[in-house]
Every structure is written in C-alpha cells, then in structure tokens.
N, C-alpha and C positions, 0 to 999 in steps of 0.2 A: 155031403151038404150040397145042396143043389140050388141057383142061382140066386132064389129069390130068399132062402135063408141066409145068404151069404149077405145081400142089400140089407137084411133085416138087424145082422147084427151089427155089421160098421156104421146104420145109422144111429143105432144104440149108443155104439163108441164115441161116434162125432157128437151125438145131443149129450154123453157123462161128462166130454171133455169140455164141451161149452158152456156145461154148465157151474162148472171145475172153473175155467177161465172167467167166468161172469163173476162168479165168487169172489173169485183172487183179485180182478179187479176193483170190482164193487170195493174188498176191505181197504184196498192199499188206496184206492182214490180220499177214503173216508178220512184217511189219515192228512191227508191234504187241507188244508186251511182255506175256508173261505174267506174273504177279504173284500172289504168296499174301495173302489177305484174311482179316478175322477180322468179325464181331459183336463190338462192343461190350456188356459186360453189368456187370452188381454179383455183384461177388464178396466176400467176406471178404480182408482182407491184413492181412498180418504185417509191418511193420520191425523187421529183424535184425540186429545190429551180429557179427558171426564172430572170432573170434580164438582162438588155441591159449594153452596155460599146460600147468602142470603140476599133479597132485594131492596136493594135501599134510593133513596133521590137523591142526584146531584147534589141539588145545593138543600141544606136541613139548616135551621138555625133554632137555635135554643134562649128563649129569650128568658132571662134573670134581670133580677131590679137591683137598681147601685144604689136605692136607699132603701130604710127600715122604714118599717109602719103598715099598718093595716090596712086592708083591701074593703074600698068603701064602695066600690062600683067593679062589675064585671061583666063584659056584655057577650062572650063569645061562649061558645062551647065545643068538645074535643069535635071533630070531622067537620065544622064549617069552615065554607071557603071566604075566607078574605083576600084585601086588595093592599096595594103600598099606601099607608098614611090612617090606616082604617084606623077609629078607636077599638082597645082592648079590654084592659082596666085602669085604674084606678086606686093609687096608695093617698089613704091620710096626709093630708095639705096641710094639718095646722100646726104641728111644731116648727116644717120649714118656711112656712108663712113669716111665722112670729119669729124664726130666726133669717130672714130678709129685712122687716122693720128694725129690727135691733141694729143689724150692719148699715143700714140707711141713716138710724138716728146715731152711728157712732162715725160715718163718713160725712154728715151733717156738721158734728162737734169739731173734727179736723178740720173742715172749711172753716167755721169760725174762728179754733184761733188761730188760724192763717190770717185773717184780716186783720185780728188784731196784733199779729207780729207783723204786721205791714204797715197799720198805722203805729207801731213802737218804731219802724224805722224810720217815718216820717220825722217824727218827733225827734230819732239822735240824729237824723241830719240839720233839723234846725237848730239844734244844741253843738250839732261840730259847727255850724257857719256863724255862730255868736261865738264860740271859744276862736276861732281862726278871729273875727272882727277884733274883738278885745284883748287876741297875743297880739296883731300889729299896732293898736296903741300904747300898748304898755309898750313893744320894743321899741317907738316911737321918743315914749317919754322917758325911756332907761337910756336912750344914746344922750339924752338933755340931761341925764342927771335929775330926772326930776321927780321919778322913785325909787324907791330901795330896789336893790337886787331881789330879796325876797318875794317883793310882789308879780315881778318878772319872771321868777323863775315856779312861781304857782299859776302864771298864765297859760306858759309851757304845759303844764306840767295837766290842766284845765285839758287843752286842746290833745294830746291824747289820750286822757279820757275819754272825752267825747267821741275819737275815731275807734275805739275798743269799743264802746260802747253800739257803737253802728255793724261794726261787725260781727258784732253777737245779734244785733236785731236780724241782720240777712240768715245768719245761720237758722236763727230760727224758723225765717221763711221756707228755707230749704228743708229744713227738718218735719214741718206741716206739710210741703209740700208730698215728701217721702209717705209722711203718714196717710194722707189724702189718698195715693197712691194704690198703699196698701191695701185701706178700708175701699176702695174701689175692686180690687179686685176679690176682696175678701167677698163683698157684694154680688158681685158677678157668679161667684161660686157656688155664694147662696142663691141667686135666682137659677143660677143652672139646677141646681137639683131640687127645685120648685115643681123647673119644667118635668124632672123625671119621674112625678108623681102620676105623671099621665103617659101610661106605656102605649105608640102605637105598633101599626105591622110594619117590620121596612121592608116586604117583599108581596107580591101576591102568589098567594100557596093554599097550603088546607093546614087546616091545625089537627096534627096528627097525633099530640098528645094535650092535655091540661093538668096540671097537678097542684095548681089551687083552687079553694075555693071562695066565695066573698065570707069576708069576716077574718080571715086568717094572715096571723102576721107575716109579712116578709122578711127572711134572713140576708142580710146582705155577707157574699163572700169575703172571707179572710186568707191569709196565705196559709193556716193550718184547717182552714173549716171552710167548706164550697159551702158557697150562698143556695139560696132556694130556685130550685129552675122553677117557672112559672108555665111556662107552657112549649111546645116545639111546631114551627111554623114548617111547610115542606113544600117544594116547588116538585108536583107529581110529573112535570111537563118533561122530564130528562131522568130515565133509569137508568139505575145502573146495576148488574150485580156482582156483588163484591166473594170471590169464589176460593179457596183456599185450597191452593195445587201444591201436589208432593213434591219435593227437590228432586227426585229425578225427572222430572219433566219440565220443569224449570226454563232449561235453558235451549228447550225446542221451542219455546212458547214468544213468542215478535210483538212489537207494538203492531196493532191493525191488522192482524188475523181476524177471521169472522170465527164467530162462535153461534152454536145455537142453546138456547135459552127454554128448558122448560120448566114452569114455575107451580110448586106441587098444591097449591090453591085452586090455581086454573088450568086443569087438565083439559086435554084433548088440545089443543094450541103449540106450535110453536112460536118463538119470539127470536131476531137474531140483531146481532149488536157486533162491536167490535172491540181488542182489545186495547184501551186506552192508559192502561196503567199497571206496571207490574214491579211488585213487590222489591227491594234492594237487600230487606232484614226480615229474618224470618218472625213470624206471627208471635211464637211462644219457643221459649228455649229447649232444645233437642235435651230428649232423657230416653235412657234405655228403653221406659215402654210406652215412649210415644213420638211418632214420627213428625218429622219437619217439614210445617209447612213452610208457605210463602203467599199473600196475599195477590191474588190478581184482580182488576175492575174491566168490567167488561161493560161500554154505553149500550143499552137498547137504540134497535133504531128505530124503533115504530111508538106512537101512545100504549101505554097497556093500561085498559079501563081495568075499573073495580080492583086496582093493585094498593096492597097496603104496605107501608115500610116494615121491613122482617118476615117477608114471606121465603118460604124456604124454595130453592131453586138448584138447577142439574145446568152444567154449560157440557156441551161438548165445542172444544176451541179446534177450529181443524189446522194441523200446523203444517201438512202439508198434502201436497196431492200429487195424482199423476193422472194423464187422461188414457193413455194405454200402456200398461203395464204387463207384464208375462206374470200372474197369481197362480200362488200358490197356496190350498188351504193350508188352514193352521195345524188342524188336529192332522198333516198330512207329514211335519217337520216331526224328526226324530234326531239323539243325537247316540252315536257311538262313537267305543274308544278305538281307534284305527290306527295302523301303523304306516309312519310317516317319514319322510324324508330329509336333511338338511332345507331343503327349497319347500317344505308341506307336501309333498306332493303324496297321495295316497298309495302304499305298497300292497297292500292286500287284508286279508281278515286278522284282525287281531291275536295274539297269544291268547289261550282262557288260563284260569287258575288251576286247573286239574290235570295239566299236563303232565309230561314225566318229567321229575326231581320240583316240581313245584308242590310244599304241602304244608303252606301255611300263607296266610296275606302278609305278611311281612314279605317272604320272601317272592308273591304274588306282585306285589309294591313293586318289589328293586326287581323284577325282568322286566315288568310294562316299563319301568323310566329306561332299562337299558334298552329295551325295544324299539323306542321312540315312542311310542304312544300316544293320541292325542283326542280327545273328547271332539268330536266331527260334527256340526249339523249339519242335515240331510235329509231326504226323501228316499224312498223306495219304488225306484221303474218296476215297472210291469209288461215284459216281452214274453214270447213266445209262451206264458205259462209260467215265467219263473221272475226270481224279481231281482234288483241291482239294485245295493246303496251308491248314493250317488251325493256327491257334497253340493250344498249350494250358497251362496252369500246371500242375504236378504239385506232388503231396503228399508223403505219404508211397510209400517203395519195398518192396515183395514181391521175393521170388525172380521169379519170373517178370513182374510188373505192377506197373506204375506207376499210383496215382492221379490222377485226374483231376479237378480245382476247375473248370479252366472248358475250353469250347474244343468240345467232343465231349458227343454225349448217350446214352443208353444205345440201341440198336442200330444206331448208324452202323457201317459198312465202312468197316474201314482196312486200308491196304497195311501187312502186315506181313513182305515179302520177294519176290524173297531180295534180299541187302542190293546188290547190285550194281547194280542195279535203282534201288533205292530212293533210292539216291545222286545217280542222273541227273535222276530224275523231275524235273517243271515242272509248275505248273500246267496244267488242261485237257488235260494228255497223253494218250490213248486207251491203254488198257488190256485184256489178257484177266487173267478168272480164272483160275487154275490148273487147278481144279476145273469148270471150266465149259467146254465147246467147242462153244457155240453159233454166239462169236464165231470160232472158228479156222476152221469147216466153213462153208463157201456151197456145199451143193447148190442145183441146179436142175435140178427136174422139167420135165418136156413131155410132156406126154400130143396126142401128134400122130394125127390122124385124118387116114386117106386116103382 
C-alpha cells in the first residue's frame, strides 16, 4: 500500500470515529435536562396580604320614624344631595295634634283645681283662726265657771277640726300640684312627637337609598318587630372599604399600613387608603367548609367620584417591605426530604425507598424517621454544569420573589424551571441551560490534509 492509500484510509478511520463520537455524544447530551436559570440579585419587595370587601361611607345613617301614620308629604328622592336641617317628609299631624289639645285641656283642668284647693285652704285657715278665737273664750269662761265643761270641751274639740281640716286642704294643693306636673310633662311628650311628624336630614350627604313612598303608612319599631326604614342618608366625602381577610393573615396585618384599593365598577384606577380598623371577632362562625374570616376597614385617601355604597372592591394591604433584599423566584423554591443532624445541619442525599431490605412504606416510614430525615426548603445552584440543593430560610413574600436570610448569595444560578424538571432533580445532576447550547451541540471539526 503506498503513501497516499495509506492517508486515504486513516482519514476514513478518523471521519468513522468522529462520527461514532458525534453520535455518542449527541445521545448522551440528549439525556441531559434543559432547565431555565435565573441570577440572583436585590431587588425591592412588597408583602401583600389580597382580599375583596365592599365599599361603603364612613358615616351612613338610616333614618326611621318614632311615630305611626301616613306619609303626607315627600320632597326628596333616592341619589339627591342634601344638607343638615333640609326638609324630607312628612307623617299625618292630626291624631297627634288632637292628642296635644287633649293633654293641654287636661293640664288646663289640674290648674284649676289647684286654685280651688287654694282657696279651700284659705277658707280652713279662716275657720282654724275663729275655732282658736272662740276656744280662748270659752277657756276664758270655763276658769269663771260660767259654762259647762261640755261646751269647753266641743270648743277643743272645734279647733282641731279645723287644723285637720287645713291639712288636708294643703295636701290637696300638693296633690294638684303633682298632677300639674305630670299633665306637663305628659304634654311635652305629646308636642315632641308633634315635632317628629316633620323628619328632617341631620347630616349633609346624598340619599343612597328611599324605601317609601307618599301615601304609605309608617311602622314604628318594637322590640320584636324593626320599624319601617324610610330612607339612608350617606356622607360620600370619607370611603371606606370594608375587606374580609383570612385568619392566617390576620395577624401580619397593623393599624395604618397602606393598602391599595381597586374598585370593580371603576376599572383602570387605583385608590389607596390606610388601615384603620381591624376586626377582634370573626365575621361568621368557622365550619368545615368554610373558612374564617375576619373584617378589616381600610379609609381611602383621596375623593372617589361616581362611587356607590356596595361596590365590590380588591385591597392589596402591604404589610411589609424591604428596599434591597437578596430575591429569590418562587417557582425557583423546592422542598426535599434530607438527612439531617442533631444541630439541622444537612448530611447528604436522602435514603430512597428502593433500597436493599427496604420493600414496603411502612418500613420506607421507620428508616427515613431513623435516618433523620427532614422535608428541606431549597433551591437548586447551577455550577460548572451540574446543580447543588442548597437550603435556604425565607423572609418575607413579593408577588413574584421570595426573600432570602440565609442559604444563596447575590448572583448565584438557580434552577427556576420548568417545574417537572425541578421536581426530579438530585444533587450533582448534569444540566443544560435553556438559553445556552453549547452544552446540547458537540461539533467536531477536521481540517484533513492530503
């Protein structure tokens, strides 16, 4: 074989073998997991506590009538704005009319016999000061002997009469007096709910509801039977909304946190407030299939035109923050069972179930508890190609990022997908980027000279 068949065949050999090698790589790369990766960096985060409510006005008042009778006038209707003192309606005046004259003409009748138990007292005083004149002449002329005892002792006998008789005329003064009293105030009672025939506004607001109409009677409340509401007056000038948060979030949640406020009537807007009030008892009683809330009120701070009371609304309350933080994505946190130490501290990969003499979860159970075992949250580093569970502690939660205390530093590579992936993963696993196909491509060049 002569020089140039010889070059002809070893380049034969080198291009079978390379292409032998291209193969073997190409399959065994395939086997390799692509994975999406992030940078770690410090970002700003927000914790947000979310929950819906409705919007309602500080102060709402529900104005009901404290008398019966019919609606003879009514001047307003539901969405006008009124002012403090404005007239409203108008209840039927004439039965309490006519029961004010009666109490008049019956505190009228107590004056009178008052004067005349005043002048009956006149009279037994001038009846006691003639029985006092006429005992000291008879004792006069009973020391002379010059009447019988008899007559003496009816003079006596005169003169207190006459002082019985004066003390029963005062009583009765007193007695008028009391009754006067009465009928005064019975009178009073009746012109007070005279006046309440004429309802006006005690606030300036808009009237957000009306639920009479004229002609229709008014029920006045009893302790088993609510009266008739008539209408609800509302001070639009101070929102609030009133939000109904899970008990676990409860008790991240502070007087005067800011929250923001979006209101599903008036999209595209936000609105932001603070919270002024939070709940001590919960809403409705906890039951198997339904969770517990707890009322929070959150004031807007700004006017919110064309707002009606019961509009439905979103707070997000931010309960706390950080301004640079080490973030970590969410979809990036994983947890495994690892084995562990008196102190926590991580020993290496797990026992699996499949081992030898393990071949049943029972007995799967009692090695992990003798192993130590402990469910780990974590991330997955991304070095050289291959990736490392690595524990970390979280802080506070972002919409998107989890804070980081320990575990991660700022621009480590972590696996953050996709999740099917991430599930499997093990320590030391060999990895591609996503973004990268360095590791997916093994060309090989030859630059062959003949």
């Amino acid at each position: 074989m002569n020089r140039r068949n010889k070059v002809i065949v070893f380049s034969i050999i080198v291009a079978v073998g390379a292409a032998m090698a291209g193969t073997y790589w190409y399959y065994r790369g395939s086997d390799i997991p692509k994975v999406d990766a992030e940078r770690i960096k410090r970002r700003p985060l927000e914790a947000l506590v979310s929950a819906s409510g409705t919007i309602q006005p500080q102060v709402s008042v529900d104005i009901s009538a404290s008398v019966m009778g019919r609606v003879t006038r009514l001047d307003v209707n539901e969405g006008d704005r009124v002012s403090a003192g404005q007239f409203l309606l108008q209840i039927d005046p004439k039965s309490l009319s006519s029961a004010v004259k009666r109490v008049q003409a019956s505190l009228l009748a107590a004056k009178s016999a008052r004067d005349q138990a005043r002048v009956a007292v006149t009279t037994a005083v001038v009846n006691l000061d003639l029985a006092r004149d006429n005992l000291e002449r008879q004792r006069g002329l009973w020391e002379l002997r010059l009447v019988s005892r008899e007559v003496y002792d009816q003079a006596v006998s005169e003169l207190e009469l006459r002082e019985t008789e004066l003390r029963a005329r005062e009583v009765d003064i007193a007695t008028n007096d009391q009754r006067i009293r009465q009928e005064e105030a019975v009178l009073d009672s009746a012109q007070y709910d005279l006046t309440q025939v004429t309802i006006v506004s005690p606030m300036n607001g808009i009237v957000t509801r009306r639920t009479i109409e004229f002609g229709e009677t008014v029920v006045v409340g009893t302790m088993n039977n609510a009266g008739t509401v008539l209408m609800t007056i509302a001070d639009l000038s101070v929102i609030e909304a009133e939000i109904e948060v899970d008990e676990t979030d409860i008790p991240d949640i502070r007087l005067g946190q800011i929250a923001e406020i979006q209101i599903d009537a008036l999209p595209g807007r936000s609105y932001y407030g603070r919270v002024t009030e939070i709940g001590n008892s919960p809403i409705q009683e906890a039951s198997a299939l339904q969770a517990t809330n707890f009322k929070v009120v959150v004031t807007l701070d700004d006017v919110v035109p064309n707002v009606r009371p019961g509009f439905t609304c979103t707070a997000d309350i931010i309960t706390d923050t950080r301004a640079d933080a080490i973030s970590v994505p969410i979809q990036a946190t994983t947890v495994r069972e690892m084995r562990v130490d008196n102190q926590g501290r991580i020993l290496g990969e797990p026992l699996t179930a499949d081992r030898a003499g393990v071949t049943t979860l029972v007995e799967a159970f009692s090695s992990a508890q003798d192993d130590g075992l402990e469910e780990i949250e974590g991330v997955f580093l991304v070095k050289d190609g291959r990736v490392r569970f690595t524990a970390i502690v979280t802080g506070i939660a972002g919409e998107r990022y989890f804070e980081s205390l320990t575990g991660v530093n700022e621009g480590d590579l972590v696996v953050t997908g996709p999740f099917n992936v991430v599930r499997t993963l093990k320590n030391d696993d060999a990895v591609q980027l996503a973004d990268d196909d360095s590791n997916s491509s093994n060309d090989i060049n030859f630059n062959l000279q003949f």
